[in-house]
N, C-alpha and C positions, 0 to 999 in steps of 0.2 A: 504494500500500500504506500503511496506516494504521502510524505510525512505533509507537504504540503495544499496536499489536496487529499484529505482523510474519508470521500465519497469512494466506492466500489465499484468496480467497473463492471456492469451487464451486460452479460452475453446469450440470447435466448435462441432457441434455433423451431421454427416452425413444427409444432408437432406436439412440442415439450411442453405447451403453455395449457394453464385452463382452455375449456371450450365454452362457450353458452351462449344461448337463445338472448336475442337482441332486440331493440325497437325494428333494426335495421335488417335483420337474416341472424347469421349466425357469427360469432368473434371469437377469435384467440386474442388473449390477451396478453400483450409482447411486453408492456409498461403500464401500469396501474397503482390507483391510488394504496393498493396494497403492497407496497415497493418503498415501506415507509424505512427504510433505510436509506432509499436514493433518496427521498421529500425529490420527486419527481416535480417539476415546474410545468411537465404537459404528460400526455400519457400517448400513446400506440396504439392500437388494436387492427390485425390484419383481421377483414368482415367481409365474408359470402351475402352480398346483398341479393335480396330477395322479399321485394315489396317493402323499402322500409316506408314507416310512416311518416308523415306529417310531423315534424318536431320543429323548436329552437331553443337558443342556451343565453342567456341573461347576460353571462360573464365570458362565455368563452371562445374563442375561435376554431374553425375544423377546417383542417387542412382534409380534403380527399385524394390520394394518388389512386388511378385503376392501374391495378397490376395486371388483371386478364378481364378479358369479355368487354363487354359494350354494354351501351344503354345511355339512359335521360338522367340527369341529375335536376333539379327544381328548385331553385331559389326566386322568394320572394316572387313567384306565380311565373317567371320567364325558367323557360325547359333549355335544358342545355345537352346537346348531344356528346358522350362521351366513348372512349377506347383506350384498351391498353396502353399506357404511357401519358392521358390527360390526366391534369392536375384541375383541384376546384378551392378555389379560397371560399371559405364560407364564414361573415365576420357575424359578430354577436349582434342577436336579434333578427337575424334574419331565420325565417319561414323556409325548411325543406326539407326535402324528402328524395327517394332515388328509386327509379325503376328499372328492369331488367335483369341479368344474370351475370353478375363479376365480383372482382376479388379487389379488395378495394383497403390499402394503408390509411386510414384516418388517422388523424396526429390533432390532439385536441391541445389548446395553449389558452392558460392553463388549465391543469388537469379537470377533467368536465366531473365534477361531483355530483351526487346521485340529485343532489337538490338545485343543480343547473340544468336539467332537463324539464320540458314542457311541450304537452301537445297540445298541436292546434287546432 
């Protein structure tokens, strides 16, 4: 451990992570509020979308990367067509949701707590 920087370095490899049912499809989760040794300042979760619904977060921002597959992301009621290797800024308060069948890096900043979540 680096004396000057006393945080632990994480190394997760797909697979290894919890799994669970999401607003959004399905998530491993790569970094989580439960990483309370890192005090993570955003979290990860790679998520098999699949009908997610209607949400927004008060505080946080979502970054989406699609890894695999296509489909529409929704922000703020304009549809956004996506593909393997588009990225979606999605900043707080904004209204959305995503449709279709992909694999999708969400990167929440900061960490999206169970009580920044809200459907609309």
């Amino acid at each position: 451990m680096n004396p000057f920087n006393p945080t632990p370095v994480l190394v997760r490899h797909e697979g290894h992570t919890p799994r669970e049912k999401s607003a959004c499809g399905w998530r491993d989760r790569l970094i989580s509020c439960e990483d309370t040794a890192l005090s993570p300042a955003a979290w990860a979760h790679a998520v098999d979308i699949d009908g997610a619904r209607s949400h927004y977060h008060k505080r946080s921002t979502e970054l989406y990367y699609v890894l695999d597959g296509d489909g529409t992301v929704t922000v703020d009621g304009a549809e956004y067509a996506v593909q393997k290797g588009s990225l979606v800024h999605i900043p707080p308060m904004a209204v959305h949701s995503a449709q279709g069948r992909m694999r999708v890096l969400v990167v929440g900043i900061p960490d999206i707590a169970d009580d920044d979540y809200f459907e609309s």
